[in-house]
N, C-alpha and C positions, 0 to 999 in steps of 0.2 A: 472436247472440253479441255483440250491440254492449255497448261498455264491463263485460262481464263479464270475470271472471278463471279462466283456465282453471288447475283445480290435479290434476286427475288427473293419472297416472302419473310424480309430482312437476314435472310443467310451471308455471312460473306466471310471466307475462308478461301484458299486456294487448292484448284484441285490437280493434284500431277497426273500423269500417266498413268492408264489400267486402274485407276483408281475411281471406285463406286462411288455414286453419293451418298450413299450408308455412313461413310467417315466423315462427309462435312457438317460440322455441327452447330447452330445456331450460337451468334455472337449476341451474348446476353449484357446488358447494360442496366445494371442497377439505378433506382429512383434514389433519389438524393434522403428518402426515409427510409429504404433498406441499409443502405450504408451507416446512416446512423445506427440503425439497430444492429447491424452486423460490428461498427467501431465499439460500439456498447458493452457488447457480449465479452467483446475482447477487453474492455477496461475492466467489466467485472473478474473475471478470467487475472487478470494481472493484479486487481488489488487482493483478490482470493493470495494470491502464491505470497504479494507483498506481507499480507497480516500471519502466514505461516511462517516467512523468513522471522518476522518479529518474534514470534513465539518461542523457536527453538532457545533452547536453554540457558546455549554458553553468548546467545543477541541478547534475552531478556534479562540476564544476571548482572551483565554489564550496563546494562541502563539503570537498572537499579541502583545498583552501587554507585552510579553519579547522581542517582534523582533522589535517592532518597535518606534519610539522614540514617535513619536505625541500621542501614545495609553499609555507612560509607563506610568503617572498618574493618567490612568483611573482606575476605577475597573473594576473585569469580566463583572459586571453586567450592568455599564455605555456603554461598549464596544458593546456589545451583542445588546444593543438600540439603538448602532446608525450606527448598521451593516446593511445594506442594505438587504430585505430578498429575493433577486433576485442572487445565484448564479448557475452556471452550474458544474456539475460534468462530464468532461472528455466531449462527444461528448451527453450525458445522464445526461438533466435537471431534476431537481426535479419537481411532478405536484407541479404546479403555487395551485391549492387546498388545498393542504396537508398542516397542521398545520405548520407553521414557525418555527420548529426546525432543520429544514436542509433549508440550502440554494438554489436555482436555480437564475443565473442569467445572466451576459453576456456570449454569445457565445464561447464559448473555441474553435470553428477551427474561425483563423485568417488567412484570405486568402488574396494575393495579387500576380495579374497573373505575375512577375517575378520573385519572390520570393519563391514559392511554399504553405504550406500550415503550420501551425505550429497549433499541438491542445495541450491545457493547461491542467494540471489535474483537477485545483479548480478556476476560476474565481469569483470575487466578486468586490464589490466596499462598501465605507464606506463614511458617509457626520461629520466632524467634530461638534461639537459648533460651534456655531459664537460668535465671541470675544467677543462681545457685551452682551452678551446670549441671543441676537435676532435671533430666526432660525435657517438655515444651516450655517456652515463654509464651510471649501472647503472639496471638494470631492477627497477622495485616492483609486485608482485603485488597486486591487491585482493580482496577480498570485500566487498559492500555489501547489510547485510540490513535489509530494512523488517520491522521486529518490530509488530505490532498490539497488544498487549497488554501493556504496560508492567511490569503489578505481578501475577508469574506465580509458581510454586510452585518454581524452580529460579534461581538468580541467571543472569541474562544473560552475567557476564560469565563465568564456566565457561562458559558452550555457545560464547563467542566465543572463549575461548583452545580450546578442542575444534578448531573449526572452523578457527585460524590454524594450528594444528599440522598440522591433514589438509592445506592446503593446503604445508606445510613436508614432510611426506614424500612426498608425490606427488610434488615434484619431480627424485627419483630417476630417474636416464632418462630424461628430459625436458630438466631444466635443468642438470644435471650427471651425470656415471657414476662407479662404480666407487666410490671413497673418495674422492672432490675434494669433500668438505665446505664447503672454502671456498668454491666456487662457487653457494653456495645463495644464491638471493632472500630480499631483505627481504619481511617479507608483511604487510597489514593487515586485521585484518576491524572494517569501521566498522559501528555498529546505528544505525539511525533508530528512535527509540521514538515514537511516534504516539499515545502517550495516557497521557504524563509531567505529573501532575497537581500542573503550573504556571501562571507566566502565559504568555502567548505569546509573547514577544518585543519588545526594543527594534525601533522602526524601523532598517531596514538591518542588523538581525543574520542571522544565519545559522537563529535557532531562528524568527524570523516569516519565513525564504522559504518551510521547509518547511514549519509551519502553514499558510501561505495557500496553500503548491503541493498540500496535501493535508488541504485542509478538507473540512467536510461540508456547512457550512452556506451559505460564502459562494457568490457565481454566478460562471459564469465571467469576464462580464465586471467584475464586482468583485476575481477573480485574475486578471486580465490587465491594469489599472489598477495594483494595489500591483507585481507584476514586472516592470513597464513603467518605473514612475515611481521608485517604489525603488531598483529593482536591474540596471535597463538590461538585461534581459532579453527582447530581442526575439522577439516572439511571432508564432514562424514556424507554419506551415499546421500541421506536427504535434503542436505543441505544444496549440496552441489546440483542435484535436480530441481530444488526449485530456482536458484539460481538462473540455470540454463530455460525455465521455461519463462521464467519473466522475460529474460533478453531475447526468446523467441515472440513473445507476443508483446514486446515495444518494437519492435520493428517491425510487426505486421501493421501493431497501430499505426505508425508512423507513415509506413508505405499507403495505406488507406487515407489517411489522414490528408497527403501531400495530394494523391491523385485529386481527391476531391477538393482540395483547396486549386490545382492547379487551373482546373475548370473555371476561376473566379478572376482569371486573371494571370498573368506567370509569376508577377512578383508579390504584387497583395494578395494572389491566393498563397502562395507561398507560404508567407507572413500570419496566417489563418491559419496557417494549418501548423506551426510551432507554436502559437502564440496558445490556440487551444491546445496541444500538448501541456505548453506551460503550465497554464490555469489546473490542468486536472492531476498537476504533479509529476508527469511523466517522463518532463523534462525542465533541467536548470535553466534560468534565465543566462548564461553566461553561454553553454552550448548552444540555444536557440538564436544567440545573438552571433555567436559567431557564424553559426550556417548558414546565415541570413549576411553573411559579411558585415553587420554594425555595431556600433559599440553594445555593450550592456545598458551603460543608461540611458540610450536613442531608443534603444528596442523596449524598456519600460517604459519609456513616457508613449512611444508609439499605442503599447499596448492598451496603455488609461486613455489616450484620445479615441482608439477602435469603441472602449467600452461607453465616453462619455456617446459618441453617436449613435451605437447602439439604441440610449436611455430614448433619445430623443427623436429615433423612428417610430 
């Protein structure tokens, strides 16, 4: 059996010298709906890590203080103190234990039996100053969603007043009873869009933390340089792990992604296989163009012609 190839009962491996067949092991080939479910697993896997990176304290304090007006004269580090350290990620609180750099706090599914069920990415809440500089001032409710797909068939910003409002009656018997209207919270739902086909950002702004905090292409030690030098964001132990595991599972996506596009073709699978990257946020329209050797705007218009025939299969 030396240097032949064993191809009955679909085996096909090479077998050397003195070598049993105990070690040749069936060459398995996934159906094009394993793949999926297996690319799946791994996007949920990567936007898990994505909506943790957003939570940490010294990501979230910074958003605020450009999104929101009560926070803009604060510093990071005022903001960060009077951030409430109870928020929830997705349906998956942080332990109530764990050192206060990530948040866990109210419930992100919002249930109401005619309504159905609405679950948030990032819930949190924050207590002001008090004018006086006695105490609390009032309390602002968040909602923080990482949207993946920028340019979608409903305007974002319906689904985000939808979403400020559910958070505005829920707080019936919670934040206030009976008719005391006036004691309702101010509420915010901020959207991070992930695949806003721009440039990326002045240095030091707010639109290059979150590209480089949630790229696809750069490494981690290449995001832990710009957040370091940048933005003074010290890159504690959790940070830098999730870091590293996003950038491990964009490039398993990726390698998946490409194999099964290459099946479609070499160059339009190709093309399939960044262009879906693109759409799920995973990657910029500018690196997907350049991989693909064409410009940025060849490779958008390309992208809306794959979609229009899509419609029309």
């Amino acid at each position: 059996m030396t240097g032949n190839e064993r191809k009955d009962y679909g085996l096909s491996c090479s077998m050397p010298e003195r070598q049993t067949e105990r070690s040749c092991r069936p060459s398995v080939r996934k159906t094009p709906l394993a793949e999926e479910i297996s690319i799946a697993g791994l996007r949920a896997q990567y936007d898990t890590h994505a909506k943790r990176l957003l939570s940490a304290r010294p990501v979230l304090a910074r958003i605020l203080q450009k999104t929101v007006e009560e926070c803009a004269l604060f510093t990071v580090e005022q903001i960060m103190a009077q951030l409430d350290p109870d928020i929830h990620i997705s349906s998956e609180p942080v332990d109530p234990g764990m050192e206060r750099t990530w948040i866990a706090g109210d419930d992100t599914r919002n249930r109401l039996s005619e309504e159905g069920t609405v679950t948030y990415d990032i819930r949190f809440h924050m207590h002001l100053p008090a004018e006086n500089g006695q105490g609390c001032g009032k309390r602002l409710l968040f909602d923080l969603e990482a949207q993946k797909e920028y340019y979608v068939k409903y305007r974002l910003i319906t689904r985000g007043i939808y979403y400020a409002a559910r958070m505005l009656s829920t707080q019936k018997n919670r934040e206030f009873t009976g008719s005391e209207y006036s004691n309702l919270k101010k509420v915010y739902s901020i959207w991070i869009c992930m695949n806003e086909e721009k440039d990326p950002g002045e240095r030091g702004s707010l639109y290059r933390l979150l590209n480089t905090l949630l790229s696809f292409s750069l490494t981690p030690e290449e995001k832990e340089h710009i957040l370091e030098k940048e933005y003074g964001i010290s890159m504690e132990m959790k940070i830098r792990k999730e870091l590293e595991a996003m950038c491990n599972l964009s490039e398993a996506i990726e390698e998946r992604g490409v194999e099964r596009g290459m099946r479609q073709g070499l160059e339009r699978g190709s093309f399939i296989a960044f262009s879906s990257l693109v759409r799920d946020g995973l990657l910029r329209t500018d690196e997907a163009a350049r991989r693909m050797k064409m410009s940025e705007e060849d490779f958008v218009a390309r992208m809306r012609e794959e979609r229009e025939n899509e419609k029309t299969i």
